[in-house]
C-alpha positions in Angstrom: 153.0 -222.9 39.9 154.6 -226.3 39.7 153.3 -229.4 41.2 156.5 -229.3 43.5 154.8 -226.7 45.6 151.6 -228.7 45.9 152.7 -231.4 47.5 153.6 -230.8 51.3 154.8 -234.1 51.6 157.7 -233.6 49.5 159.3 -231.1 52.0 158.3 -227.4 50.4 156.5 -224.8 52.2 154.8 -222.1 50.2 155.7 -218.9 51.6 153.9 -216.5 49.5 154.6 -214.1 46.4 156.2 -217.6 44.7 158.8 -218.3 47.1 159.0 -221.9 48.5 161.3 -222.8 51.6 163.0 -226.3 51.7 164.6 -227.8 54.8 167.6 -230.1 54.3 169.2 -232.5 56.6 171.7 -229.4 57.8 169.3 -227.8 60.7 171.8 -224.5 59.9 171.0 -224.0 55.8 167.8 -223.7 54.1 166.9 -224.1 50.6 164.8 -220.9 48.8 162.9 -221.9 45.7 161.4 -219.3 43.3 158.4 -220.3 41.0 159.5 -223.7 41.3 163.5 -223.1 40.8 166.1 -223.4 43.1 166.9 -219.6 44.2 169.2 -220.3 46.8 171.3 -221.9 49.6 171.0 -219.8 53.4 173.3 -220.5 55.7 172.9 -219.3 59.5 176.1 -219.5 61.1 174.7 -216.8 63.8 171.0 -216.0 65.1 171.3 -212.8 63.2 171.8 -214.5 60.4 168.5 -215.8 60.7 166.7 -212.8 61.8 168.1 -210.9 58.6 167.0 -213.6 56.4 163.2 -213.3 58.1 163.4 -209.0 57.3 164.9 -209.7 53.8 162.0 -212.1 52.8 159.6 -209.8 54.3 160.5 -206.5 53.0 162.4 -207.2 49.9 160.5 -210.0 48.7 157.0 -208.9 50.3 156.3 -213.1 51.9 153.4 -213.9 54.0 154.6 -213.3 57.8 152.2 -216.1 59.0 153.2 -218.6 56.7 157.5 -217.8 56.5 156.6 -218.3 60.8 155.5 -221.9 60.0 157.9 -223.0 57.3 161.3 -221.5 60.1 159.3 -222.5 63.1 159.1 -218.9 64.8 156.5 -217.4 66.0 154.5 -214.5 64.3 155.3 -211.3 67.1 159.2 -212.6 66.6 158.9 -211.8 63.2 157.0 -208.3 63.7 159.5 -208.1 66.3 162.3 -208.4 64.2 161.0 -206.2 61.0 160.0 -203.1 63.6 163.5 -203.1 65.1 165.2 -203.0 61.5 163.2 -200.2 60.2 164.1 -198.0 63.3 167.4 -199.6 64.6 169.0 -201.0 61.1 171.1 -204.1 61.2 172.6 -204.0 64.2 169.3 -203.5 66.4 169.0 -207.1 65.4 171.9 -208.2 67.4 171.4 -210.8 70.3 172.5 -208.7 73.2 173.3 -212.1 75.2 174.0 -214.9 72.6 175.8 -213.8 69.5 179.2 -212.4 69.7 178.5 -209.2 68.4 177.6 -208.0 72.5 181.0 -206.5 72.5 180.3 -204.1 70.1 179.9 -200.7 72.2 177.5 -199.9 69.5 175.0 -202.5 70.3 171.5 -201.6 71.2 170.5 -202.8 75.2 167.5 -203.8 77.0 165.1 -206.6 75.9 164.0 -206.1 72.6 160.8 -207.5 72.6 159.5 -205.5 75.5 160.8 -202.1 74.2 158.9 -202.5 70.8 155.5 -203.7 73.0 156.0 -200.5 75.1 156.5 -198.7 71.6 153.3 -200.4 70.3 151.8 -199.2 73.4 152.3 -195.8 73.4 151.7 -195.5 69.5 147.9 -196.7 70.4 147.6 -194.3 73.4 148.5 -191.4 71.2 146.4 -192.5 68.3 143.6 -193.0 70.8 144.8 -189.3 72.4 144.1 -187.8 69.1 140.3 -188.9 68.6 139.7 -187.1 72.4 137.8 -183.4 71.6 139.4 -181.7 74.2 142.7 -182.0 74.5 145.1 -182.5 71.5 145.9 -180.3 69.1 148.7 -181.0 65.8 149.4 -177.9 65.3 151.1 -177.4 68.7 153.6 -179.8 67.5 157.0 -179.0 66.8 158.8 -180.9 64.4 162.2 -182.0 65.2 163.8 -180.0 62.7 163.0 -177.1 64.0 164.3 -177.6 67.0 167.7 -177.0 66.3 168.1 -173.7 68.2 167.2 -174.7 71.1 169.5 -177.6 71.6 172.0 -175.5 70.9 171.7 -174.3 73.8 173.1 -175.0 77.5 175.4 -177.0 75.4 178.7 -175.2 77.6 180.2 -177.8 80.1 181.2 -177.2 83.2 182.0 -178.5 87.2 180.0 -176.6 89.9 180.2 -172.8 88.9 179.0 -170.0 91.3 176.0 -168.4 89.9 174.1 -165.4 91.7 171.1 -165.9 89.5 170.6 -170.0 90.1 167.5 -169.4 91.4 166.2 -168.1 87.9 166.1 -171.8 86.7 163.1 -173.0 88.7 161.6 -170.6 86.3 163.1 -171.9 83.5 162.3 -175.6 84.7 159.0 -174.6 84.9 157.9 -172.7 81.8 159.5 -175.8 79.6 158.0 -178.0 81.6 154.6 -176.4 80.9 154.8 -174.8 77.4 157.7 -176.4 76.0 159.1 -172.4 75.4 162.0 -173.4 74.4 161.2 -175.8 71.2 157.7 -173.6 70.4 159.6 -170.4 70.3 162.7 -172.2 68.4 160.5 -172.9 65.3 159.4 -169.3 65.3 162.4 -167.2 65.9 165.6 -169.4 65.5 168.6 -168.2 66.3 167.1 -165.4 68.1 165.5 -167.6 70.8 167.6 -166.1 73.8 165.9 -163.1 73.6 162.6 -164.2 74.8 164.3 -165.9 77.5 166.4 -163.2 78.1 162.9 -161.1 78.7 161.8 -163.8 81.0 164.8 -163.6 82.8 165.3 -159.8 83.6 161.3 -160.3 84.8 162.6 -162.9 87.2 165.3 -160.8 87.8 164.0 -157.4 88.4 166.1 -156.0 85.7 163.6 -153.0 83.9 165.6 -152.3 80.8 168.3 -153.9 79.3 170.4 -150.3 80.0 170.7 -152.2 83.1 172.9 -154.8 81.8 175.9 -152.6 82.4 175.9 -153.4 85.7 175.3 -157.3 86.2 177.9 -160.3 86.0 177.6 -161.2 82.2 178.8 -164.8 82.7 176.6 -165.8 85.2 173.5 -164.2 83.6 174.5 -165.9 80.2 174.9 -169.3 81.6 171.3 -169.2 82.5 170.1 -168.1 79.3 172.0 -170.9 77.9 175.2 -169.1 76.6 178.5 -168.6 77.2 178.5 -165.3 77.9 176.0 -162.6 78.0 176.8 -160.8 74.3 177.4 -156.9 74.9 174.7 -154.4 74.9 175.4 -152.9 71.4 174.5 -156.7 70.0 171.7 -157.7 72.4 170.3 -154.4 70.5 170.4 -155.4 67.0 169.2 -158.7 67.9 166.7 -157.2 69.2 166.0 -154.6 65.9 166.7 -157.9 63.5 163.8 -159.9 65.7 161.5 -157.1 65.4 161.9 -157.2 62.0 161.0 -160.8 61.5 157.6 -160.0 62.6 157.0 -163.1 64.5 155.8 -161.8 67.9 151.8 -162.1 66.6 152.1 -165.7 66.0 154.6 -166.9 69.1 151.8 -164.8 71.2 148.8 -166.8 69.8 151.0 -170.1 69.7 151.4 -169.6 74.0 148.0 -168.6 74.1 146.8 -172.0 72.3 149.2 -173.8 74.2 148.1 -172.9 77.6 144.4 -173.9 76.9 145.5 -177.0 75.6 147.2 -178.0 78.7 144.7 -177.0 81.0 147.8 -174.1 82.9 144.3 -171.6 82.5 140.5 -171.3 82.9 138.9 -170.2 80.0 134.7 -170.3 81.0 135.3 -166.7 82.7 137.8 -164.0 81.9 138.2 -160.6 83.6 139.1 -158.1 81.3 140.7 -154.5 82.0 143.0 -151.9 81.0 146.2 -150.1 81.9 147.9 -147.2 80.6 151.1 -147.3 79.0 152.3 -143.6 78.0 154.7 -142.2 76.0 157.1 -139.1 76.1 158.9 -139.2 73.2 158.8 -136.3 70.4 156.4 -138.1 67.9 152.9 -137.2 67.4 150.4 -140.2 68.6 146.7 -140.4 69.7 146.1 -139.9 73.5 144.8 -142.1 76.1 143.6 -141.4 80.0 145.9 -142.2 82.8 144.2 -143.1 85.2 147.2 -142.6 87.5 147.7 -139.1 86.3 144.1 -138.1 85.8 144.7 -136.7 82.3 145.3 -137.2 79.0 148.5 -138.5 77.7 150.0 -139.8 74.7 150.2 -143.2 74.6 148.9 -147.0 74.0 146.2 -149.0 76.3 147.1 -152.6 77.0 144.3 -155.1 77.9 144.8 -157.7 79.6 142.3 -160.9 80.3 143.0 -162.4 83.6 141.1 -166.2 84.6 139.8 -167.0 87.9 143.2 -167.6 89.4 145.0 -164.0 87.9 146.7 -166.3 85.3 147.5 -163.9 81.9 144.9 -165.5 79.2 145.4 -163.2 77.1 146.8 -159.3 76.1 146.4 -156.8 73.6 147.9 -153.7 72.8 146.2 -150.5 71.2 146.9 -147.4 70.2 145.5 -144.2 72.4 142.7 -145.0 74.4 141.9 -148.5 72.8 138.5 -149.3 72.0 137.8 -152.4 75.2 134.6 -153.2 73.0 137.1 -154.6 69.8 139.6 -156.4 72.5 136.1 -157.9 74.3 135.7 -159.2 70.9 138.8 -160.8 70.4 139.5 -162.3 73.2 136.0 -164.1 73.2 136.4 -165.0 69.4 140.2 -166.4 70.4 138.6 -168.6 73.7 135.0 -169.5 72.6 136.7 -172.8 70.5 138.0 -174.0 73.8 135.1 -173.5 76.1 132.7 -175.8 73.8 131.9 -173.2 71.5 130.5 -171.1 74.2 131.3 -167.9 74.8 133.5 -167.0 77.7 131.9 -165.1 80.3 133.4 -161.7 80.1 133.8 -159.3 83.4 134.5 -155.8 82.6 134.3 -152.2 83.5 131.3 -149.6 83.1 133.3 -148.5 79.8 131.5 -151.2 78.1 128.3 -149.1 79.0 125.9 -147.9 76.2 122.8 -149.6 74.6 124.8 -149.5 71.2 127.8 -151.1 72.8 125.6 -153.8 74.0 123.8 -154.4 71.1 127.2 -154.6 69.6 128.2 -157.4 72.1 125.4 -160.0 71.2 127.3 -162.2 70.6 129.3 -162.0 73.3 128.4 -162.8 77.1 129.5 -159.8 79.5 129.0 -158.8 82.7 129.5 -155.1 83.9 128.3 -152.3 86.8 125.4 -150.3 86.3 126.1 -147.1 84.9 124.3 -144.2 87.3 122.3 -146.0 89.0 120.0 -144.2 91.5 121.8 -145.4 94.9 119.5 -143.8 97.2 116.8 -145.5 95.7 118.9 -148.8 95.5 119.8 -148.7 99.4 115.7 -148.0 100.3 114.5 -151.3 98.9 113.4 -153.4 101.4 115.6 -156.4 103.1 112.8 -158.6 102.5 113.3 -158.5 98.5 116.5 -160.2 98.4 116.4 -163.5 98.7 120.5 -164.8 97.7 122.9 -164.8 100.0 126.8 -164.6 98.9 129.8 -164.8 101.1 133.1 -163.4 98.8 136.2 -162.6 100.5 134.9 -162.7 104.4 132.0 -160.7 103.3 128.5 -161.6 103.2 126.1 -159.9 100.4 122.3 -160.1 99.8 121.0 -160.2 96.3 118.0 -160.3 93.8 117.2 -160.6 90.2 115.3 -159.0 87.9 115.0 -158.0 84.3 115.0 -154.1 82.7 114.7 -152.6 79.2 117.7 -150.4 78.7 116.9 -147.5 76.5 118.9 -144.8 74.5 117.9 -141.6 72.7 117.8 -142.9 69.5 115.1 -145.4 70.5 117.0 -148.4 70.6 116.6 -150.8 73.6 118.1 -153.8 75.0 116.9 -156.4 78.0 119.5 -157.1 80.5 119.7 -159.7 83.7 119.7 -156.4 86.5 121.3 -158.2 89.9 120.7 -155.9 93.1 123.2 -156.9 95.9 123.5 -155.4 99.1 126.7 -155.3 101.5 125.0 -156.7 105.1 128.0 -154.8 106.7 127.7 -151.4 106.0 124.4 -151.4 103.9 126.0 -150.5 100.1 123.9 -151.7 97.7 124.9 -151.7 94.0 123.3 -152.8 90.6 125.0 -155.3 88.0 124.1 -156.2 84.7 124.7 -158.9 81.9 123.2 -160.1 78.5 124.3 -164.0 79.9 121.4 -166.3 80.2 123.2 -169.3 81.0 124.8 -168.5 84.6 122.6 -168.3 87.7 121.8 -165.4 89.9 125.1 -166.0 92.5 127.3 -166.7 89.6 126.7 -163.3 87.9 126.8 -161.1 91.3 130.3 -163.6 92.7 132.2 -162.7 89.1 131.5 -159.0 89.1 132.0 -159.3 93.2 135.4 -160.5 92.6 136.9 -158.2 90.0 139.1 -156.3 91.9 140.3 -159.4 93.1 141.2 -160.8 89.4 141.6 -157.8 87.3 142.1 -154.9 89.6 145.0 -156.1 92.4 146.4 -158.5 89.3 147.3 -154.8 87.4 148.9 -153.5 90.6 150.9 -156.6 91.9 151.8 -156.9 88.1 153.4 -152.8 88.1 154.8 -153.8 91.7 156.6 -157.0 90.4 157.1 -155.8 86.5 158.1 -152.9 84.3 154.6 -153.2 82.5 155.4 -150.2 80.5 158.8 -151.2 79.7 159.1 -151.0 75.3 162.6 -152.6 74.6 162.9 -151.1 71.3 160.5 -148.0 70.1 160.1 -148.0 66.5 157.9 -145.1 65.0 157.5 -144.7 61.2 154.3 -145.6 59.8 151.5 -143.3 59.9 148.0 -144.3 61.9 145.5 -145.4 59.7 143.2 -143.2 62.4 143.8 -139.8 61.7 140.7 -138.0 62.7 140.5 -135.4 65.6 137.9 -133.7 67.2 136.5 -130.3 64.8 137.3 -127.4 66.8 134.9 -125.4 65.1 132.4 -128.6 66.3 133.2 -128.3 70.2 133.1 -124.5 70.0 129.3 -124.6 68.4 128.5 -127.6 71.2 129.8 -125.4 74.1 127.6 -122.1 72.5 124.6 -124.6 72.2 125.1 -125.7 75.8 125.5 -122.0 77.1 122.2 -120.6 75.7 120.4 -124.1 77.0 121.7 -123.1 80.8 120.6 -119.4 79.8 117.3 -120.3 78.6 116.4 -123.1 81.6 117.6 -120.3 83.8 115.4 -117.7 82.5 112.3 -120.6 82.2 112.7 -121.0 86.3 112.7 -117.1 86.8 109.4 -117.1 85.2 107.4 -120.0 86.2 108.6 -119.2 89.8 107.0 -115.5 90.3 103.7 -115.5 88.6 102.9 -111.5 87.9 100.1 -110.1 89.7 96.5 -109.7 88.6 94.7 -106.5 88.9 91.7 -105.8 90.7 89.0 -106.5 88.6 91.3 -109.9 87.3 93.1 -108.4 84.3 96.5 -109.1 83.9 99.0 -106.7 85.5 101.4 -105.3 82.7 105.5 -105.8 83.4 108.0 -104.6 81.6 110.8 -106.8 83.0 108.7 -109.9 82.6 108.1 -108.8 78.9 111.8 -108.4 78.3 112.6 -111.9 79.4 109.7 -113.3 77.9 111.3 -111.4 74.5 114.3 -112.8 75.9 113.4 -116.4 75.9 112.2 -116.3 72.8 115.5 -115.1 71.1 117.2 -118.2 73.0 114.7 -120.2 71.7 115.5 -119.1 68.1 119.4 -119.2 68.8 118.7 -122.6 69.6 117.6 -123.9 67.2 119.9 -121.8 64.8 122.9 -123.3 66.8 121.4 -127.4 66.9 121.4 -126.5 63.3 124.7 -125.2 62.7 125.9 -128.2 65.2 123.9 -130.9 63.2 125.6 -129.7 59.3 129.1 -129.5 61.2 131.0 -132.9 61.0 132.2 -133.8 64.6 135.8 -135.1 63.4 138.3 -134.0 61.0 140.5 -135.8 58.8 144.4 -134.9 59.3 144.9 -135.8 56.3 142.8 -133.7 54.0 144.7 -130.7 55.7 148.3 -129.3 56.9 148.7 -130.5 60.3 151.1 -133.2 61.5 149.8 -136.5 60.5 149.4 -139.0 64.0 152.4 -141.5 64.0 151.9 -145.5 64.9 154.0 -146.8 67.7 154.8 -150.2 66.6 153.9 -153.1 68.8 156.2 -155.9 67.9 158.8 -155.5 71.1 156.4 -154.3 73.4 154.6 -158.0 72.7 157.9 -160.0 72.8 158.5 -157.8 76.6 154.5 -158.9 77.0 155.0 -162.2 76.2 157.8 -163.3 78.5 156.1 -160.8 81.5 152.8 -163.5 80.7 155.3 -166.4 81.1 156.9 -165.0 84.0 153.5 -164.1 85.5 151.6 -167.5 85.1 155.1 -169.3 85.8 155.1 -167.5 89.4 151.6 -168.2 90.4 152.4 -171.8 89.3 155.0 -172.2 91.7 153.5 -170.3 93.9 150.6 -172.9 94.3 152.9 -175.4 94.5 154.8 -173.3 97.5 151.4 -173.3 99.1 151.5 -176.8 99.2 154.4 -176.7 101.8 154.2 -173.3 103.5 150.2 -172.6 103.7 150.6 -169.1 104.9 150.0 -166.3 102.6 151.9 -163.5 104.2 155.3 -165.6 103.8 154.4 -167.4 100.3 155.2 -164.8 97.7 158.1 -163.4 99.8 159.9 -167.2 100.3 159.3 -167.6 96.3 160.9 -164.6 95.6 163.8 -165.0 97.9 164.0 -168.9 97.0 164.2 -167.5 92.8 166.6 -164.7 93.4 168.9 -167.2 95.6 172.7 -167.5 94.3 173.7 -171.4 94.2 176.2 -173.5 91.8 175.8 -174.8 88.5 177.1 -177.9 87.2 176.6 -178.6 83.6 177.4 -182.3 82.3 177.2 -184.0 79.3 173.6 -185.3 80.5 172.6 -183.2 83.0 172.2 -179.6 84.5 172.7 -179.7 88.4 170.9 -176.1 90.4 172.3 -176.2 93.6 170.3 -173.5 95.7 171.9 -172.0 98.9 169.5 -172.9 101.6 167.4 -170.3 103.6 168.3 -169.8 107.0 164.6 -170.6 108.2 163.9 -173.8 108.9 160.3 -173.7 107.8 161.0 -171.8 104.8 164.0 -174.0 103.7 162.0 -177.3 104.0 159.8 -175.7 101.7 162.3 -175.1 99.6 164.3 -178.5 99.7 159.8 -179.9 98.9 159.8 -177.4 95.7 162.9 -178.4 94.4 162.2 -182.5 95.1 158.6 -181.9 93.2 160.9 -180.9 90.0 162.9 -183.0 90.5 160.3 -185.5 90.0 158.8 -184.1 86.9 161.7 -185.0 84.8 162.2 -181.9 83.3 164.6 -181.7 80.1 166.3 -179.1 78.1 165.5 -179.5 74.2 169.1 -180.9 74.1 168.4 -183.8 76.0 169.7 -182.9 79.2 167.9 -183.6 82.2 167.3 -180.5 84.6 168.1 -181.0 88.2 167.8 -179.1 91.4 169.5 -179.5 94.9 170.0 -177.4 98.2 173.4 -177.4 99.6 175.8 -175.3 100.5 178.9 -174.8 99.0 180.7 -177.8 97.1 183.8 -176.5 97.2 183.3 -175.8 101.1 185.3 -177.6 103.7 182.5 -178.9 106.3 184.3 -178.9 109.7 
């Protein structure tokens, strides 16, 4: 380094990396030296002149910042300043917007600088900071921009208010991007094929069952809100549908919603009410049965099971062929929500098919609660009032209750200890038994979850088949064979039914004998009897057929394998539109008690609240569709109660900012008629 540089006296200040500033008698030029040579002569004619020199010595040359501050006489945040804006504006983001005479330029970049990059700053540390939280942040929920092309593709149409019988549909759609960004997450996962999802979610809004039904509704209104021109004609919305099915996608858009809604806190995850519903089938193809509970028999079919939080939001659905095993799905759907609760295991609220001391050895990992299976009610109902010392009010109803602890025991000689909770109905006296492995809960927790399963799993099922076509299958698909192919042996059942005939034969003969002892003679000798000695010869020829039968029953395998003979082989109903129907009907569903709540807000009556929802979301209005924004204009209820509510809902979204994956900002008004001439 030459001696020039040394000496601060002379007029040089070291800037770093060999560089050397000199200032000259001109306050507009400054002299760069290089390792002691002259490098060169900058001129600033303009302030941006100056800012562009400050970025080029910084990033080109790599110059101390605090030190090239000192030697221009600028402060250190004007240079970070000015470097942050290049790297994300470019040249002209370093443009005076009030000084230099580059303001006219229509290209120029407005606001105050300074303060947009502090706010940028800002929010870069809040997010970094968001990410270290344990609760609530997750990358992989993320979607990158540039996937996100599909979905700002659409509502790209523009167009002055338009007359639309199904504006009311777009409080939904407000509401689900609001909540799960749909739009984006389902964009990276099925592309161009995102209207159909939100064609599903539509038709549940809509009350349209099958999309047969499209023959009959107004195309153009229906696809401008799905975001398209034009609804495309049935034969097309068909093999879109065959060509999404084939991406199979609808596993990991279902888990992706799933994630999403714990994340964001739209569901409770520390108790789940699990249950299952029937979806048959009555098509030619040979599948495994399932019992309708509807029908009282046996049908071919699947089983669908559904786990429903405290507030009957979907948090999550499976679909199985034939009966379904409820012990697997339990399973699952604790596995899939025990991350989110703390790495606790939901507490799970089912049905007495979880019964069994092998199921609930099975389950120990798990925390469930269930009925008591047969349970001796007369002897429940004759325990004293004096032994239960809870008291539980559920639903206007006041219950009584107790705890204690049983062994469970099966034939095999297997046992389990269960949490037994005895509660007792004041009203009418009913007393029932429930049961759970859970040792964390207390007493009034356990007996207010199983108390209020018909609440959250049963009434969810049958307002869900009132307001939805549950068993609705867009597109059946039926050509692999079921990796379950064994049946019941005939030959099995047939040697079960003999074994259980001779046992009724042989108990009945057993009572005939013990109950008429034969007579003695006179001097105490036993009194011969030929009929008693035939069914004494009798019973022991059942006794032998017994045991040849439990013998023949025990050698004979109970199930068959299909395959390993000549029958028809069981056929696999494929599950991949039935989840992309399942999927949207759990957006839908959780959507509508979302808005519902928020109804509830501004008409606190439940008798009107569902009915006003549904008449507020199936209202015609007027669409306007701008370059930046997508105007709902709802037709307003005739009631005045029921319209304030309305005009509340709509203000609420308003406020949340809502925006399309296009940019456009989603708007709702209520008003009559645009075009209208008010008199």
């Amino acid at each position: 380094m030459s001696s020039l540089f040394e000496q601060q006296e002379q007029g040089f200040d070291i800037i770093g990396e060999g560089f050397a500033l000199k200032k000259i008698s001109d306050k507009n030029k400054v002299h760069l030296y290089k390792d002691g040579q002259f490098f060169k002569e900058q001129e600033f004619k303009q302030s941006v002149d100056k800012r562009m020199f400050v970025v080029d010595m910084v990033e080109r040359h790599g110059v101390i910042r605090t030190k090239l501050a000192d030697a221009m006489g600028i402060s250190r945040q004007s240079i970070n300043n000015w470097v942050d804006t290049y790297r994300k504006h470019g040249a002209t983001g370093l443009v005076n917007n009030t000084k230099d005479s580059w303001k006219k330029n229509p290209k120029r970049f407005t606001g105050n600088k300074a303060r947009d990059l502090e706010q940028e700053r800002r929010e870069e540390k809040q997010n970094i900071e968001t990410q270290n939280l344990t609760i609530n942040f997750d990358p992989e929920l993320e979607v990158e921009e540039k996937y996100c092309g599909s979905a700002r593709s659409m509502y790209n149409q523009e167009y002055d208010y338009t007359e639309n019988r199904y504006s009311g549909s777009m409080l939904y759609l407000g509401m689900a991007n609001k909540s799960l960004n749909f739009l984006n997450q389902l964009s990276a996962i099925v592309g161009h094929h995102l209207y159909l999802p939100l064609m599903f979610l539509m038709m549940h809004v809509n009350k349209i069952g099958s999309v047969e039904q499209f023959k009959t509704i107004y195309k153009k209104e229906f696809g401008e809100i799905i975001g398209l021109k034009q609804l495309w004609n049935l034969d097309r919305i068909r093999q879109d549908i065959g060509e999404l099915i084939e991406t199979k996608k609808a596993l990991q858009a279902k888990i992706k919603l799933f994630n999403i809604q714990v994340i964001k806190g739209i569901v409770s995850v520390w108790r789940i009410f699990l249950d299952g519903h029937f979806v048959p089938y009555s098509g030619k193809q040979k599948v495994h049965k399932g019992y309708s509970t509807q029908r009282s028999l046996m049908m071919p079919g699947r089983t669908e099971f559904f786990a429903h939080d405290s507030g009957n939001n979907i948090v999550y659905f499976d679909i199985q062929e034939g009966t379904g095993d409820i012990h697997e799905s339990l399973r699952q759907t604790s596995l899939q929500l025990q991350p989110a609760n703390g790495g606790i295991a939901p507490l799970m609220v089912v049905d007495r098919e979880v019964w069994g001391v092998d199921n609930f050895l099975s389950l120990s990992d798990c925390r469930f609660v269930t009925w008591e299976k047969n349970c001796d009610k007369v002897l429940l109902k004759r325990l004293p009032e004096s032994q239960f010392t809870g008291k539980l009010r559920l639903n206007g109803k006041d219950y009584i209750f107790f705890e204690q602890d049983k062994t469970y025991r099966n034939a095999q000689g297997k046992s389990v200890e269960l949490r037994r909770v005895i509660s007792r109905n004041t009203k009418n006296g009913e007393t029932f038994a429930i049961v759970t492995n859970d040792r964390l809960e207390k007493t009034d927790t356990i007996a207010e979850s199983m108390l209020s399963r018909w609440g959250c799993s049963e009434n969810s099922f049958k307002h869900m088949g009132t307001r939805t076509r549950m068993h609705y299958n867009p597109l059946w698909k039926i050509q692999q064979d079921s990796e379950d192919q064994q049946v019941v042996n005939p030959e099995h059942t047939d040697l079960k039914n003999q074994l259980k005939k001779k046992k009724r034969e042989l108990a009945k003969l057993l009572q005939e004998l013990g109950s008429k002892e034969p007579a003695p003679k006179k001097d105490g000798t036993a009194r011969k009897s030929p009929a008693r000695q035939r069914k004494i010869e009798t019973k022991k020829r059942l006794e032998e057929e017994i045991s040849r039968v439990s013998e023949q029953v025990r050698q004979c395998p109970p199930h068959i394998d299909l395959t390993q003979t000549n029958e028809k082989l069981f056929k696999i109903i494929d599950n991949e539109s039935k989840n992309w129907w399942n999927i949207s009907e759990m957006v839908f569903w959780n959507t509508r008690r979302k808005l519902a709540r928020l109804l509830y807000t501004y008409l606190p009556d439940n008798r009107d609240l569902l009915p006003v929802l549904d008449a507020i979301t199936s209202s015609r209005g007027w669409i306007k569709n701008t370059s930046d924004t997508i105007i709902v204009r709802l037709e307003p209820m005739e009631t005045p109660r029921f319209k304030d509510a309305q005009i509340q809902l709509c203000r609420h979204l308003n406020n949340q900012g809502i925006k399309l994956p296009n940019g456009k900002l989603l708007q709702y008004d209520v008003g009559n008629d645009p075009y209208s001439v008010q008199k």
